[in-house]
N, C-alpha and C positions, 0 to 999 in steps of 0.2 A: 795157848790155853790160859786158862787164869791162875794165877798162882799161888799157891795152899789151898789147893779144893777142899780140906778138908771144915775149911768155914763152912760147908753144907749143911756141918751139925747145928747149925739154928734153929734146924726146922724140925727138931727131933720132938721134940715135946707138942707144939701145935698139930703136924698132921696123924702122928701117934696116937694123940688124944681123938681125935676127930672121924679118923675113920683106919681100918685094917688094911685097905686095899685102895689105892688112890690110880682112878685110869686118866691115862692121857691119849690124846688120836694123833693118829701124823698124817700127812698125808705125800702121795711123792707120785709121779708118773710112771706110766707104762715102762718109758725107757732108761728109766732110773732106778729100777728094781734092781736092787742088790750093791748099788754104787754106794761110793764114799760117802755121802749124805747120809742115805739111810745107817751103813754101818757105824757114823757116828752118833747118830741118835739111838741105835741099839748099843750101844757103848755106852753111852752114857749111862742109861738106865740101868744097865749092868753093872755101873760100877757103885752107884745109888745103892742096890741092893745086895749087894755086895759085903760093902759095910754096916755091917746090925748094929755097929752102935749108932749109926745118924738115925734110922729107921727102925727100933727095936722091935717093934709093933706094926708095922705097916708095911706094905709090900707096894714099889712102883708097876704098875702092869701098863703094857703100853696096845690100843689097837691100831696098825696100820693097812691104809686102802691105797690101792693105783689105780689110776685113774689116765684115761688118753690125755695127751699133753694139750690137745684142744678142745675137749669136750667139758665146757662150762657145766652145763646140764647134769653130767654124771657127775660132776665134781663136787656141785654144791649138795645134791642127793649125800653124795655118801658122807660128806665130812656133817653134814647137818642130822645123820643119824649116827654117830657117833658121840654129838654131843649129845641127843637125844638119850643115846643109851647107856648115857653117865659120864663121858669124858667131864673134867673140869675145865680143862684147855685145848688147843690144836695148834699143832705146829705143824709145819711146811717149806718145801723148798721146790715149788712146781715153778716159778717164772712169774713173770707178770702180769700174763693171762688169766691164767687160773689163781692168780695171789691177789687179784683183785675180785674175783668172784667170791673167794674166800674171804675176802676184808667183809663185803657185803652179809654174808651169811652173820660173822661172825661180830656186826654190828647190828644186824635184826638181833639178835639172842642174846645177845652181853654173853659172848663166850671167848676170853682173852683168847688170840692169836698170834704165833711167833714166829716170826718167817726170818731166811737169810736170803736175801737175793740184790744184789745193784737196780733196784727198781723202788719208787716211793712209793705208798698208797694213795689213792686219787683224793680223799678226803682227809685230811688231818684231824678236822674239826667234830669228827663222826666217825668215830671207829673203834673198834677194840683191837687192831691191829698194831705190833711192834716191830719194825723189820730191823733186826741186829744188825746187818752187812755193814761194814766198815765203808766209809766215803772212799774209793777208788785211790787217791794221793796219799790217803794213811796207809793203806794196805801195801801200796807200793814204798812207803818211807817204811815202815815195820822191816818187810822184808829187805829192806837195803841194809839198816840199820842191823838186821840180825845176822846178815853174811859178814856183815864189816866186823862186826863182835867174833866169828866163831873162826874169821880169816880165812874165809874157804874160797880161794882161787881158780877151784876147778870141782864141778858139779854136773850131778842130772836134776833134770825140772819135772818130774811128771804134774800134765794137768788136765781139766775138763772142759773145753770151752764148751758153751751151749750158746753164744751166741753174744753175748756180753762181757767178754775179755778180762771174766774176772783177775785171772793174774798176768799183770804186763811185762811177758816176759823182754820184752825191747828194754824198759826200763832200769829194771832188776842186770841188765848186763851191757849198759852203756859204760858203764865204768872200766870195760874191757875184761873180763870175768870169761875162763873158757869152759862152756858152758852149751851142754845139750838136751833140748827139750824133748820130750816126747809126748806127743798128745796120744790121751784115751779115750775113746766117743761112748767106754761104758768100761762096768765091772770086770768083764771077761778080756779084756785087750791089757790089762794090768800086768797080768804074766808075762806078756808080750813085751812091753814096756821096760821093765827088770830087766827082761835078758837083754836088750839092744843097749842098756846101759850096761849093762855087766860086760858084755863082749868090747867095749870101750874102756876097762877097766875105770868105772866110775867109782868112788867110795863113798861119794859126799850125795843122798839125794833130797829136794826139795819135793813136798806138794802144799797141796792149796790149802789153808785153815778150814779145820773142824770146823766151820762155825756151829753148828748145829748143836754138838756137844756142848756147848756155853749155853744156849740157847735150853737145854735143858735144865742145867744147873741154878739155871738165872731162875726159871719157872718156881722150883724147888724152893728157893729162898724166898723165891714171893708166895709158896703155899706157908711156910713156915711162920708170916708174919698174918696169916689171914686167920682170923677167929673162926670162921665158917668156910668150909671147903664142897660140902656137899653140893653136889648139882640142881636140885630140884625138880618140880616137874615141867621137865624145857619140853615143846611141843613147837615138831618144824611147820605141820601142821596148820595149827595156828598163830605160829609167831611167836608162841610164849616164853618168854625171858628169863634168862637163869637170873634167881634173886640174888645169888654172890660173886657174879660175874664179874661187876662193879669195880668190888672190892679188891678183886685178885688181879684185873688190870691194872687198877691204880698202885699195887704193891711192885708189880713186875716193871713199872715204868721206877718206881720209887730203887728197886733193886738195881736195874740195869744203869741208873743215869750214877751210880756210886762209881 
């Protein structure tokens, strides 16, 4: 996680001033409802408003849609009436399927975008898209680096793959580390998971970074420094472009590269 979240308080005064209630959209698929993803971005939020001194004034509200894992069509429908119905931004963690339909939406509209997934956007040059995912060798030095730190010689791994190998558990235990994984294919096999490490007497367990929860926080900081937050009148419709979309991608790229 990033460390002293409590830097959040920047944004205290700009989105305060600005508006009561600031919505954000997420969007996640059918078979991710209720997973680690989503619960980090409902984390996050929650921890946002939580604290009244960042936010005295302003409530974060979040709307979330699921959407089939391959259905483009309904994906761009619903995230493009979200922003229509006031979201400022859209976050995402569907794949790179539907994270590239979304690019697209949310490059017709100037509606910042912020995904975590091991996948680029097709267009660099043309997007309001930001994908946070750490480059694959980082993420695998982080966590090497953080076992060797805490000296933990004997662990469990729980993780998600969905098909892109986000954490390399080969890697992470070439160093000879004994060391048992357990994969989860969703929210509800997590119980499952705990006990077959418990019955192992595991103490020490890993999972895969929050990213998303950054990914809100990052958002945050980039409303904090944005003069204008309101939506305007975006029309999916017609194509019509939110006037401050602009502004609050160029804060979130200006946030994230710190």
């Amino acid at each position: 996680m990033w460390p002293g979240w409590r830097w959040v308080v920047l944004m205290v005064n700009a989105v305060a001033a600005l508006s009561p209630v600031v919505k954000i959209g997420a969007v996640f698929t059918e078979d991710a409802r209720g997973g680690s993803t989503e619960l980090a971005f409902k984390y996050a939020v929650y921890r946002i408003n939580k604290e009244r001194l960042l936010l005295p004034n302003s409530t974060l509200v979040y709307d979330i849609q699921y959407t089939p894992s391959r259905d483009t069509f309904k994906t761009y429908k619903k995230a493009c009436a979200q922003i229509q119905s006031g979201a400022v931004a859209l976050v995402s963690g569907v794949g790179p399927l539907l994270g590239n339909t979304l690019q697209h939406m949310s490059a017709s509209l100037h509606a910042p975008h912020l995904t975590v997934g091991p996948f680029a956007p097709e267009n660099l040059n043309n997007t309001f898209t930001i994908n946070l995912y750490p480059p694959k060798d980082l993420l695998t030095k982080a966590f090497a680096e953080f076992l060797s730190y805490l000296n933990w010689t004997r662990m469990g791994v729980i993780y998600e793959d969905y098909g892109y190998g986000e954490l390399n558990i080969l890697d992470i235990a070439k160093d000879g580390r004994d060391m048992y994984a357990v994969r989860c294919r969703d929210a509800k096999e997590y119980r499952r998971g705990l006990a077959l490490l418990k019955a192992q007497q595991i103490e020490h367990i890993v999972t895969e970074p929050a990213l998303l929860y950054d990914a809100v926080q990052i958002l945050c900081q980039a409303l904090a420094i944005t003069e204008d937050i309101h939506p305007g009148n975006v029309s999916c419709d017609k194509d019509t472009p939110s006037l401050h979309g602009k502004a609050i991608y160029d804060n979130i790229n200006t946030v994230s590269s710190r």
